[in-house]
C-alpha positions as a Markdown table, in Angstrom:
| # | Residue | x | y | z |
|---|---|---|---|---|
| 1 | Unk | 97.3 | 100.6 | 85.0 |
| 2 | Unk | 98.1 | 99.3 | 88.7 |
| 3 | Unk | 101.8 | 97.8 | 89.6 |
| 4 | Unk | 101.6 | 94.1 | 90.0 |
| 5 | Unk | 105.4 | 94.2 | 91.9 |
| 6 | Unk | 108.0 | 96.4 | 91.3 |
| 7 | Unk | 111.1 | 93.6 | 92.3 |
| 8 | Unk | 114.8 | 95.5 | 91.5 |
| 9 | Unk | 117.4 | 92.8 | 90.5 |
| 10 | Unk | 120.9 | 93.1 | 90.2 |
| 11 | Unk | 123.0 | 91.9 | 87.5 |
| 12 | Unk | 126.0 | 89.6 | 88.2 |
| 13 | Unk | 129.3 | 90.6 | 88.8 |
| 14 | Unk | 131.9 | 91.2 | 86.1 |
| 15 | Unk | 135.9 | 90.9 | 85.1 |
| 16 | Unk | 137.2 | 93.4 | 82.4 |
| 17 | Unk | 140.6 | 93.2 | 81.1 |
| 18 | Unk | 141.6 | 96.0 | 78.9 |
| 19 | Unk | 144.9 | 96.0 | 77.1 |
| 20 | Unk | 146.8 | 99.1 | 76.0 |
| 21 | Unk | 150.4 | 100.7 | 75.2 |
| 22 | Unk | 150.9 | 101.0 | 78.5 |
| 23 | Unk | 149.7 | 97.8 | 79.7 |
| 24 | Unk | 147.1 | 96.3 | 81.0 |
| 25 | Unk | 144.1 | 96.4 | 83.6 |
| 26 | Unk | 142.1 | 94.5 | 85.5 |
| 27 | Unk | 138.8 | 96.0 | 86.9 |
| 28 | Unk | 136.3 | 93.6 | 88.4 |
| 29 | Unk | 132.8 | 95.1 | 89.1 |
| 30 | Unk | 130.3 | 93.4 | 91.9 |
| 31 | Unk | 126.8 | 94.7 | 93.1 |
| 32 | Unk | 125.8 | 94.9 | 96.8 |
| 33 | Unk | 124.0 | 91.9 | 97.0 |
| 34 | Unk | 121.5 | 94.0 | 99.3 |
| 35 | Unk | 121.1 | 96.5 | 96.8 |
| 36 | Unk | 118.1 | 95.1 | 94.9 |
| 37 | Unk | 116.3 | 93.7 | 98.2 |
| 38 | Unk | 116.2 | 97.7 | 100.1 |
| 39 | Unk | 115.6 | 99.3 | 96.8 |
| 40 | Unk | 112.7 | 97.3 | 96.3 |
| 41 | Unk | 111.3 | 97.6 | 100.1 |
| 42 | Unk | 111.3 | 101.7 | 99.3 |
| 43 | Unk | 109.9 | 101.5 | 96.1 |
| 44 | Unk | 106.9 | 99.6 | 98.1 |
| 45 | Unk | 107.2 | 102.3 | 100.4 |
| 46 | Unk | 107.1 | 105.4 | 98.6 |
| 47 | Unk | 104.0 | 103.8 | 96.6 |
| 48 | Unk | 102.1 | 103.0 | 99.4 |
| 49 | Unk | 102.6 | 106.7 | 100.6 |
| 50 | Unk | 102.0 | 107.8 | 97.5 |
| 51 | Unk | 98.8 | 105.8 | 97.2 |
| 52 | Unk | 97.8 | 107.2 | 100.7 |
| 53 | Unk | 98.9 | 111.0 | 100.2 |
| 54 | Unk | 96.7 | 110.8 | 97.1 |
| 55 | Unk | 93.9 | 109.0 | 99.0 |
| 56 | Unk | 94.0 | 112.2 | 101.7 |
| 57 | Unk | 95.0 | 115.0 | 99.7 |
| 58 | Unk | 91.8 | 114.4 | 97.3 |
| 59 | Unk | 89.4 | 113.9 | 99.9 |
| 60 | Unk | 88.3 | 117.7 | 99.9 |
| 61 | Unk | 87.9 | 117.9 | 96.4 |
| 62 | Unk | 85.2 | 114.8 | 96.0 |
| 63 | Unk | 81.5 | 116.1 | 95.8 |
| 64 | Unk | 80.3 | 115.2 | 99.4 |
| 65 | Unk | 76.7 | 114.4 | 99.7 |
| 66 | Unk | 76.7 | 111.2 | 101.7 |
| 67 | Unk | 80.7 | 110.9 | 102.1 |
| 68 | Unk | 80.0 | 107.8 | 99.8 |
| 69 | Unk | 81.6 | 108.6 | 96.9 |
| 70 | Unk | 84.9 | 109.6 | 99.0 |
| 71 | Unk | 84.8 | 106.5 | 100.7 |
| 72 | Unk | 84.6 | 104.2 | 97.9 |
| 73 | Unk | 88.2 | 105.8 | 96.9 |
| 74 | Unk | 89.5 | 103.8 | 100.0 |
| 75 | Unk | 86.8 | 101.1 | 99.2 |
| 76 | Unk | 88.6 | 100.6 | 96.1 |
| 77 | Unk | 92.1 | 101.2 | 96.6 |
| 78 | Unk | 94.7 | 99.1 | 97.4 |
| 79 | Unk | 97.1 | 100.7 | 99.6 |
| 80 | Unk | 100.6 | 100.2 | 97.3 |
| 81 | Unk | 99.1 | 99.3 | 94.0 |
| 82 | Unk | 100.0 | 102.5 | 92.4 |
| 83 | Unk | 95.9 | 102.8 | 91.5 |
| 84 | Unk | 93.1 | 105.0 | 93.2 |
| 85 | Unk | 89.8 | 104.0 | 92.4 |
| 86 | Unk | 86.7 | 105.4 | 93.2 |
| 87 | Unk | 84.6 | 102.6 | 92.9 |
| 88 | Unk | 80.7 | 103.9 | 93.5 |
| 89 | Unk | 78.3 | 103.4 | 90.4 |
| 90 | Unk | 77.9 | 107.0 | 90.0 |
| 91 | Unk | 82.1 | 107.5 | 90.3 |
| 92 | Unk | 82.6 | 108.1 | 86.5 |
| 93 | Unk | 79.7 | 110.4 | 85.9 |
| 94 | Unk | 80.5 | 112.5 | 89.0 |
| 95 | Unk | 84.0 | 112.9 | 88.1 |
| 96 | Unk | 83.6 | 113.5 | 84.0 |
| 97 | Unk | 79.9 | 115.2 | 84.1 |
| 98 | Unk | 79.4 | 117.4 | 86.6 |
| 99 | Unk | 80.7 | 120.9 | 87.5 |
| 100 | Unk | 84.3 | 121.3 | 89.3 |
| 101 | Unk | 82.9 | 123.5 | 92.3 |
| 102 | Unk | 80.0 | 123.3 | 93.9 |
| 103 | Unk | 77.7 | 125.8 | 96.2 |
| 104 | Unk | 78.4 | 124.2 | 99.6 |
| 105 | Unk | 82.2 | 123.5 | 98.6 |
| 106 | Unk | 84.6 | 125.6 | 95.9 |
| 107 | Unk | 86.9 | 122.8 | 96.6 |
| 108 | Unk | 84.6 | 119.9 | 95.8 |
| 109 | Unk | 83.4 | 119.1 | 92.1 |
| 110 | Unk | 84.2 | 117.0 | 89.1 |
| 111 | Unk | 87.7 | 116.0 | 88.0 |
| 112 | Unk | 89.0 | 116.2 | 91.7 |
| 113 | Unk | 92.2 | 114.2 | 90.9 |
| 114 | Unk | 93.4 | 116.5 | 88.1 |
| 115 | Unk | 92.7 | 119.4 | 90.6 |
| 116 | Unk | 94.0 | 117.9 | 94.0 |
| 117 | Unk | 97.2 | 117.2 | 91.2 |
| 118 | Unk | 97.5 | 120.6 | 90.4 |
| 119 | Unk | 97.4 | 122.1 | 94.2 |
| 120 | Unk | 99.3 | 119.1 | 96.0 |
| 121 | Unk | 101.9 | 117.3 | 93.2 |
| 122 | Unk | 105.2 | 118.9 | 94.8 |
| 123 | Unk | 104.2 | 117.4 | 98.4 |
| 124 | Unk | 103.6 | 113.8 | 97.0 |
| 125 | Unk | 106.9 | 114.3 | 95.1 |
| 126 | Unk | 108.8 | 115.5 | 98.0 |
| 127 | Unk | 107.3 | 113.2 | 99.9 |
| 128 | Unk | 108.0 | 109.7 | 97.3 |
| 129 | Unk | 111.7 | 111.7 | 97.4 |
| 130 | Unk | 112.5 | 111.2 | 100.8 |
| 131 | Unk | 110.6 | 107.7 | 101.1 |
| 132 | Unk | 112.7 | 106.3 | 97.9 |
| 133 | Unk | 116.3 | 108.4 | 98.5 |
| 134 | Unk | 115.8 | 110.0 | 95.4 |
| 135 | Unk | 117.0 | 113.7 | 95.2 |
């Protein structure tokens, strides 16, 4: 399922009064009104890296006979839509029904996603990380 818009809003600010034996208090909480604009812009960010990373990182797994197959992966992907589609005719049955190496290529075969996952998740992770200031 691709991402329409990730848009981060902020909720309004708030007065609390709280009562006790010793008194009371008086907190009132406010959002940076930024905060929802520049968390949103690196969201968009670290997808569209994401997006791309994928993109690249796969390449050398897709079976390679005319490059076709690869290239409809950029054909049919929209840079920052959180969806990589590989949109040739012959996409589905080359990916679910066919071996996952091949003579000219150990890399290249069926499933490439699962396996460009398996060798190259912690460098889109790290990489979405430093985009979207997570930790």
């Amino acid at each position: 399922m691709a991402i329409k818009s990730i848009i981060i809003k902020t909720p309004r600010g708030q007065i609390v009064n709280v009562t006790g034996k010793g008194g009371s208090v008086k907190a009132k909480f406010e959002w940076n009104k930024e905060f929802g604009a520049q968390k949103t812009e690196l969201f968009s960010k670290a997808q569209k890296f994401l997006d791309s990373e994928v993109l690249r990182t796969t390449s050398p797994y897709v079976p390679l006979d005319t490059s076709m197959l690869s290239k409809s992966g950029q054909l049919g992907t929209t840079i920052g839509s959180g969806e990589v589609n590989y949109i040739a005719p012959y996409a589905a049955q080359q990916y679910y029904g066919t071996a996952q190496t091949r003579a000219y290529g150990s890399q290249r075969g069926g499933k490439w996603f699962e396996r460009s996952k398996i060798d190259n998740k912690e460098q889109w992770i790290a990489g979405v990380k430093k985009i979207g200031g997570g930790k």
